[in-house]
C-alpha positions as CSV (number, residue, x, y, z in Angstrom):
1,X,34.3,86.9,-113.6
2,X,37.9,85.9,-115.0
3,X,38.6,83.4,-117.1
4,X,39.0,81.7,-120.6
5,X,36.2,79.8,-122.8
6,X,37.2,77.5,-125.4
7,X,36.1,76.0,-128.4
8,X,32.1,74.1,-127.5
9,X,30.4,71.6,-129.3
10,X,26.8,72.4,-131.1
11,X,24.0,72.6,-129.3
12,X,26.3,73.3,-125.5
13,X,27.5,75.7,-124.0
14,X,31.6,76.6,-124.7
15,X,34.2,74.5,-122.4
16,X,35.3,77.9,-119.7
17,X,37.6,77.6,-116.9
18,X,37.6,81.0,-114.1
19,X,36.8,82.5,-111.0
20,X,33.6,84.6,-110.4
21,X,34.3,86.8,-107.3
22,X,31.6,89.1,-106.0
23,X,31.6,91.3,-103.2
24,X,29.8,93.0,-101.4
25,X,26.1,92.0,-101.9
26,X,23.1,91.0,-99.9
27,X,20.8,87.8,-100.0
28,X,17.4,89.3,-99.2
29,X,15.0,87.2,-97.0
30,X,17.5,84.7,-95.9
31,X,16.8,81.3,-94.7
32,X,16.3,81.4,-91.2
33,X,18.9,78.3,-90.4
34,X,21.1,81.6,-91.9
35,X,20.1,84.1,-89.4
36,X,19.9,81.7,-86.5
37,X,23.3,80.5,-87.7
38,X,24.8,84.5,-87.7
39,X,23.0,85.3,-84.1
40,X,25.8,82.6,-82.6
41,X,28.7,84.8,-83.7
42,X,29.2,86.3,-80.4
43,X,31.3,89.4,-81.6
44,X,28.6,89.8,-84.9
45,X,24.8,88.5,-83.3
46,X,23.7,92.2,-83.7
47,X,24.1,92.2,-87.2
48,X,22.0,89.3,-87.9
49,X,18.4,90.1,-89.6
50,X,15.6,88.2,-90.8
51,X,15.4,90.0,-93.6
52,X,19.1,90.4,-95.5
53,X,22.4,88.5,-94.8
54,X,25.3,90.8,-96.0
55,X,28.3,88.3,-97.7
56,X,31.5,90.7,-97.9
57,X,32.9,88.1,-100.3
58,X,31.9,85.2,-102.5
59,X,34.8,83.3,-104.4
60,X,33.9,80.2,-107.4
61,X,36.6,78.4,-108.6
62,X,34.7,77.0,-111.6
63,X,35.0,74.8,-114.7
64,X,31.6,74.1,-116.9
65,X,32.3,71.5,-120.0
66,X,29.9,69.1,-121.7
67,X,26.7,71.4,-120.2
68,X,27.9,70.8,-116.3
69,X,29.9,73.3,-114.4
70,X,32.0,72.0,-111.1
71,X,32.6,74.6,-108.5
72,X,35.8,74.1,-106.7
73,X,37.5,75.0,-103.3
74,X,34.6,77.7,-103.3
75,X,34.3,79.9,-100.0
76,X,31.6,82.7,-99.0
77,X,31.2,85.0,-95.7
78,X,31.6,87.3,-93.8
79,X,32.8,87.6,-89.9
80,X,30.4,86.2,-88.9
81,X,29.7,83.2,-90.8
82,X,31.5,81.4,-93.7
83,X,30.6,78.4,-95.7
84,X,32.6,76.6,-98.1
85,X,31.2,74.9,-101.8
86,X,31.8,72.4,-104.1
87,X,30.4,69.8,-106.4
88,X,28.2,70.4,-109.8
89,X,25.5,71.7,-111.6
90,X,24.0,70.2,-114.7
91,X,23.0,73.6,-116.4
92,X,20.9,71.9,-119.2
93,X,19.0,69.9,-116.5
94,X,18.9,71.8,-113.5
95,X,20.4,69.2,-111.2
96,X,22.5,69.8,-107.8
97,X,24.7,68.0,-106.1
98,X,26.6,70.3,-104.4
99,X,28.5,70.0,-100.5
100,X,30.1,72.0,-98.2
101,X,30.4,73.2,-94.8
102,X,28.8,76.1,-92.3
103,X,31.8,77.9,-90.3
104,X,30.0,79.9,-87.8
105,X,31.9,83.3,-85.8
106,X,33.9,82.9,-88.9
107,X,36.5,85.6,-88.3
108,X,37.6,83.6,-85.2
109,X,36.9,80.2,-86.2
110,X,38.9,80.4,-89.4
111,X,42.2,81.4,-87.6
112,X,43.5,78.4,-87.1
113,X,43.5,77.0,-90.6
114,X,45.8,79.5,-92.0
115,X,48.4,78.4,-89.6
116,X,51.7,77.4,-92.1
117,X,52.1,74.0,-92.2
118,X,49.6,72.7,-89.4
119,X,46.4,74.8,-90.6
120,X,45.0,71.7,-92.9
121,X,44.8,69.8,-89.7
122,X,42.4,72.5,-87.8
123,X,40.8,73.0,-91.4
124,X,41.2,70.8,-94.1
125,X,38.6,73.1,-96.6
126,X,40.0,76.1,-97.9
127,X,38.3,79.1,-96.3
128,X,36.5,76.4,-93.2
129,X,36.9,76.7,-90.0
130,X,37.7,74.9,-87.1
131,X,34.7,73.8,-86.2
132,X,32.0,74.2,-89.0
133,X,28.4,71.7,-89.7
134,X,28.8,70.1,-92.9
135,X,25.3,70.2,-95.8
136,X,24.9,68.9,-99.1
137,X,21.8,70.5,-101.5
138,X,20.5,68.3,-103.9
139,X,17.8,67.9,-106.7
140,X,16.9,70.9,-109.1
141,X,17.6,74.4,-108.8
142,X,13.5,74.9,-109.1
143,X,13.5,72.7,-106.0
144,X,16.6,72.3,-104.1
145,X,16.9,69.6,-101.2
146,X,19.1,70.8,-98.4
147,X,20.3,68.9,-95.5
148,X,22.6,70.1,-92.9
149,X,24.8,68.0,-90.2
150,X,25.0,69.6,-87.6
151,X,26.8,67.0,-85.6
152,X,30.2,67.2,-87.9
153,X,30.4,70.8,-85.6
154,X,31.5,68.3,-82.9
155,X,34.5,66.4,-85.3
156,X,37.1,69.1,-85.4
157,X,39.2,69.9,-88.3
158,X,40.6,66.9,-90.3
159,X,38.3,64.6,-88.2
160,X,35.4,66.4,-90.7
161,X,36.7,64.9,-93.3
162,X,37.2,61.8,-92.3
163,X,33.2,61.7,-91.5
164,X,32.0,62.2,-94.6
C-alpha cells in the first residue's frame, strides 16, 4: 500500500489517498460463477479449480475521506480472467455499491484495449476487455448482493458503456 493520510476529523478515520497493489495471492473456495467463468479461457480452463482462484495481480486506486473509501479505475486477474472495480464503501456502515466488469480469456481479450489511440473504443475500462459481462455488488459487506449481466458480453467495447 502507497500513499499519503492527511489530517481526520474526531471520531473518523484520516482523509488517505493511494494504491494498494497485491500480488500473487489466492481466493480459497471461490464462487463458482468464478470457476465456471475461468473454465471458458480456452488457453487457461485447466487451471480452473473449485477450490482456489489464483489472482497474479490486484491494483486499488483508492481515496477514503469522511468514513467512505472510493476505489477507482481498479483492475484484478490473471490470463485467464480479469475484472475491473469501482464505486464505494461506507467503512463505518458496511455499505457497497460497487460496479465493474468480468473480462473472461483475459490475456487475449484485453489486447485490443491497449491499442494507442483506438484501444478506449475496444475497451473503454482500464484493464477490460473487449468483450467482458458487467456486475454491480450491493448492500453490506456481512451480506453482499451481487448481480451479474451477462448480456453486456454481447455490446462490445464502448457500446458497454453506453448500456449502463
Amino acid at each position: 500500500m502507497t500513499g499519503r493520510v492527511g489530517n481526520g476529523g474526531k471520531g473518523q478515520l484520516p482523509p488517505f489517498e493511494g494504491v494498494i497493489s497485491v500480488s500473487p495471492f489466492t481466493f480459497l473456495q471461490p464462487p463458482a460463477a468464478l470457476t465456471a467463468a475461468t473454465r471458458l479461457s480456452v488457453f487457461h480452463w485447466s487451471q480452473a479449480s473449485s477450490d482456489r482462484f489464483e489472482v497474479q495481480h490486484l491494483r486499488l486506486p483508492v481515496t477514503v475521506a469522511n468514513d467512505v473509501m472510493t476505489v477507482h479505475d481498479g483492475h484484478l486477474g490473471n490470463p485467464a480472467l480479469g475484472a475491473t472495480l469501482e464505486g464505494k464503501i461506507d467503512l463505518s456502515q458496511g455499505h457497497l455499491d460497487l460496479r465493474g466488469t468480468v473480462v473472461p480469456v483475459f490475456g487475449l481479450n484485453a489486447a485490443p484495449g491497449r491499442l494507442p489511440n483506438i484501444g478506449k473504443l475496444f475497451s473503454p475500462e482500464a484493464g477490460g476487455g473487449v468483450l467482458a459481462a458487467t456486475f454491480n455488488v450491493s448492500g453490506t459487506a456481512g451480506n453482499p448482493s451481487l448481480s451479474v449481466n451477462p448480456f453486456a458480453m454481447l455490446l462490445p467495447g464502448v457500446m458497454r458503456q453506453l448500456a449502463k
